[in-house]
C-alpha positions in Angstrom: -6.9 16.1 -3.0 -7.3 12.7 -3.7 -6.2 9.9 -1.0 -5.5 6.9 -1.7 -5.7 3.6 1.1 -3.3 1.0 0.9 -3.7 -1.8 3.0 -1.1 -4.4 3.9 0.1 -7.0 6.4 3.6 -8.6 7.7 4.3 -12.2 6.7 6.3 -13.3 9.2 7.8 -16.0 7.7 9.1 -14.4 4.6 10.1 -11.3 6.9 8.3 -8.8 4.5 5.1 -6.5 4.7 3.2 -6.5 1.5 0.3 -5.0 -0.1 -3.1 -7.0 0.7 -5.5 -4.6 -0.7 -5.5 -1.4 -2.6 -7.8 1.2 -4.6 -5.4 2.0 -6.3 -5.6 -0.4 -9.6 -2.3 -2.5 -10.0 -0.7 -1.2 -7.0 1.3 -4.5 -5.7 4.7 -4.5 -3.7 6.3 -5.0 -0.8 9.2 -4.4 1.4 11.2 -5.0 4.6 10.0 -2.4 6.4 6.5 -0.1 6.6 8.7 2.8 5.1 10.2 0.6 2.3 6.9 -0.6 1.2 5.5 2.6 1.5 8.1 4.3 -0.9 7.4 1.6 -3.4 4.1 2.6 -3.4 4.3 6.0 -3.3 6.9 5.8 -6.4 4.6 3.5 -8.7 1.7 5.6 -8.0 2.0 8.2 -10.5 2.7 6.1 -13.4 0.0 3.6 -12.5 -2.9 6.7 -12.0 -1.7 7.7 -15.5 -1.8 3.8 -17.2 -5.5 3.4 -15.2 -7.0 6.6 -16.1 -10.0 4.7 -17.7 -10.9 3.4 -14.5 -10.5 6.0 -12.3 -12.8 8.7 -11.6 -12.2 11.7 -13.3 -12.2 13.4 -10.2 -9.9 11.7 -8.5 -7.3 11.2 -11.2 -5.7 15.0 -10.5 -2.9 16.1 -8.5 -2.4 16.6 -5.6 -2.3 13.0 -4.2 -1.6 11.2 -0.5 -0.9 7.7 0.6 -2.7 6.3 3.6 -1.2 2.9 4.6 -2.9 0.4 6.8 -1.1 -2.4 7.9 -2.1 -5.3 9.7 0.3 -6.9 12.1 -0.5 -10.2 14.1 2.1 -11.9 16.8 2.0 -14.7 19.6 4.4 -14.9 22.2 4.5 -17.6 24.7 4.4 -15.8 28.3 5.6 -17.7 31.6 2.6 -18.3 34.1 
């Protein structure tokens, strides 16, 4: 099985998570949510393993495949003293 990383982070002024780093190649998106963004991904994956073949690994380029998603959140509050 080949597993995939996905890595993204929450801009908080556009309201959106979106992908910051990924190994798989061409894999960009985003979405409201963790889950949105990680169905994106997880429906573009197929095609683009197929249109990147060249530069993937043989061994990694058959089924079956998994999604691991990182995400990177960062908040300040102000807190009363």
């Amino acid at each position: 099985m080949a597993t995939w990383t996905l890595h993204a982070a929450y801009d908080p002024d556009e309201k959106i998570w979106y992908t910051i780093d990924c190994d798989v190649p061409g894999l960009v998106t985003e979405g409201e949510t963790l889950e949105q963004l990680r169905e994106r991904a997880a429906a573009v994956l197929p095609e683009l393993l197929v249109d990147n073949a060249s530069e993937i690994p043989p061994e990694r380029r058959d089924a079956p495949h998994s999604l691991r998603l990182v995400a990177f959140h960062e908040s300040t509050m102000p807190i009363a003293a």
